[in-house]
Every structure is written in structure tokens, then in C-alpha cells.
N, C-alpha and C positions, 0 to 999 in steps of 0.2 A: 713088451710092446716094441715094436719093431721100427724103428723111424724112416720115413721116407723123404729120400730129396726136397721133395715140393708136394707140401702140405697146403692150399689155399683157404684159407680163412672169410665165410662170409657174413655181413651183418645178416642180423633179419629183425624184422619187425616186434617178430613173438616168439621167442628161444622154444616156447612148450609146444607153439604149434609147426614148428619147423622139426622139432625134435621128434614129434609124434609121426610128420610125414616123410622124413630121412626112413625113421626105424620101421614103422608098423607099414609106410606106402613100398618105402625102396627097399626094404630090407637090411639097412645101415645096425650095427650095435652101436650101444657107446661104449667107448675103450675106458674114459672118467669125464666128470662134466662135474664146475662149479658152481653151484647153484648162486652160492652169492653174486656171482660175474655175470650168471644169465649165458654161460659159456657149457658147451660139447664139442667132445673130439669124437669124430666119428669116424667107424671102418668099415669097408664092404670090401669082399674080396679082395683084401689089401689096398683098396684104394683109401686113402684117409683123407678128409676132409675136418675144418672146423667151424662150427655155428658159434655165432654171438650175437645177442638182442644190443640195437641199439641202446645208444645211451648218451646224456651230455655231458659224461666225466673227463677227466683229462687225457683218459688212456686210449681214449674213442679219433682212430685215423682215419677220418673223411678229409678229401681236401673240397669236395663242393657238398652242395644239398643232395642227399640220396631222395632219387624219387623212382615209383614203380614205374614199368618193372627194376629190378636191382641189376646190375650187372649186362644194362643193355651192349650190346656188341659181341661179348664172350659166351662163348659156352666152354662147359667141361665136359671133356669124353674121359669116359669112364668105363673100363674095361669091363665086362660079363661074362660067363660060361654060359649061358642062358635067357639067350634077348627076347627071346618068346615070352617065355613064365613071366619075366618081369615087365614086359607090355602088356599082356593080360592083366596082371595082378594093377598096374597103372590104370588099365580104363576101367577093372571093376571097382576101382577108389574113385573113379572119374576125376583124375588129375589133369590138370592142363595138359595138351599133348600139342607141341610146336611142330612137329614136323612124325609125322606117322611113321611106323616099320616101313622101312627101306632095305632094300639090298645093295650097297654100292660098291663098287669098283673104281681103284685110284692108283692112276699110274705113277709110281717108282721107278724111275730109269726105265730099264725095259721089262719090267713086270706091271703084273697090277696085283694090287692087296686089296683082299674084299673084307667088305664092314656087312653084318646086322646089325641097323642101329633105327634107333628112334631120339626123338629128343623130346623131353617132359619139363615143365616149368616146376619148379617148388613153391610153396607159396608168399614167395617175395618176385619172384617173375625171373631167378636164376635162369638161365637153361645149363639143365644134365641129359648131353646126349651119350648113351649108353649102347655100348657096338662090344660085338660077339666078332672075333674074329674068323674069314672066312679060308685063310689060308691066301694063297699064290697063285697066278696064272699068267704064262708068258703071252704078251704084246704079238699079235694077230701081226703079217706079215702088213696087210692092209691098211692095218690103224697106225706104224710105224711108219709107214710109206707117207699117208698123211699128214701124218705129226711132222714129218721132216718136210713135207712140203709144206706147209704151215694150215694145212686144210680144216 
């Protein structure tokens, strides 16, 4: 197993059923998970993340009340080869979907980097938006002129 920088760790309400919709919705494995903990490490195309069910033991770092959805403000983007298959395979689980297949473009200096992406809630109201990258495209002589004049 291969470690990564940054690993994020999130509660959830029901370790089996978080577990079932990482694995069987998103296509996550688990790398190991301690059942006694109520705890999974999970990886998807090298992305790794970790689940763990609430609990009121001492090892449990909430600093306020968690209430749904989890994680309001954040999302996590999560790299794909494949943002198609796995939008599909989301609405035929009919998973929450926050924000539908998009195409975007974000300027970098003077390029832009394109995304496929969508974002999907897990079921504690996470959002995982998941983008397929689209490659590179130099900044239009026009959109630059723009941007410098602050249009």
C-alpha cells in the first residue's frame, strides 16, 4: 500500500452503509478496515480516503455537533480516467447528484485546464466531485484582453 500525502478521514453515520456506497456506488476497494472501529481505508484510482462511523469514545475529533449534510462547505475532487462510466453508474444507484456532468474550464496563468466533472453526495451529504481531466488550452487573445482590463 502505497501512502499518500493527504489522506482525509470522514465520519459517517453508518460505516456499512458508507462502505457499501464508496465500494459497490463509486467503485472504491478497501485496502483494510477494522470492524471493531467501524473504520475503512479506501482507494480508487489511487485516490485514498478513510471512513469511520461515529461514536462517543474518546478517540472520536469533533469540535462541534456534526449535523447533515457532513462536511458542508468542502468538497473533494477526485481524480477519474472515466467521468462518464462513473456518472452513469451514479444515477443508475440514484445517488444524490449536487451538481450534474459539466465541462469546465479554469484559467491558470495564461492557460486553461479543463475538468469533466460532476459532484455526488455520499450518504452523510459529503460531496465527491470527480473530474476526468481535459488537457490544456491557451487563453483566446480576447479573454486575456478582458481579464486585463478587468471585464
Amino acid at each position: 500500500m502505497e501512502k499518500r500525502p493527504l489522506v482525509p478521514e470522514l465520519y459517517c453515520s453508518n460505516v456499512a452503509e458508507s462502505r457499501a456506497f464508496y465500494t459497490e456506488v463509486l467503485g472504491f476497494c478497501v485496502l483494510y478496515e477494522r470492524e471493531e472501529d467501524h473504520f475503512a481505508y479506501l482507494e480508487r484510482e489511487g485516490a485514498q480516503l478513510m471512513i469511520e462511523e461515529l461514536s462517543d469514545g474518546p478517540r472520536t475529533w469533533v469540535t462541534a455537533p456534526l449535523e447533515r449534510p457532513y462536511g458542508r462547505g468542502m468538497n473533494l475532487q477526485i481524480w477519474t480516467q472515466d467521468a462518464d462510466a462513473l456518472y452513469e453508474r451514479v444515477q443508475a444507484h440514484q445517488a444524490v447528484i449536487f451538481l450534474p456532468m459539466e465541462e469546465k474550464w479554469y484559467r491558470r496563468h495564461d492557460v486553461f485546464v479543463g475538468n469533466r466533472q460532476f459532484i455526488v453526495q455520499d450518504p452523510d451529504g459529503y460531496m465527491l466531485r470527480f473530474a476526468q481531466d481535459l488537457g490544456m488550452r491557451a487563453e483566446s487573445s480576447w479573454a486575456a484582453t478582458a481579464r486585463l482590463l478587468g471585464q
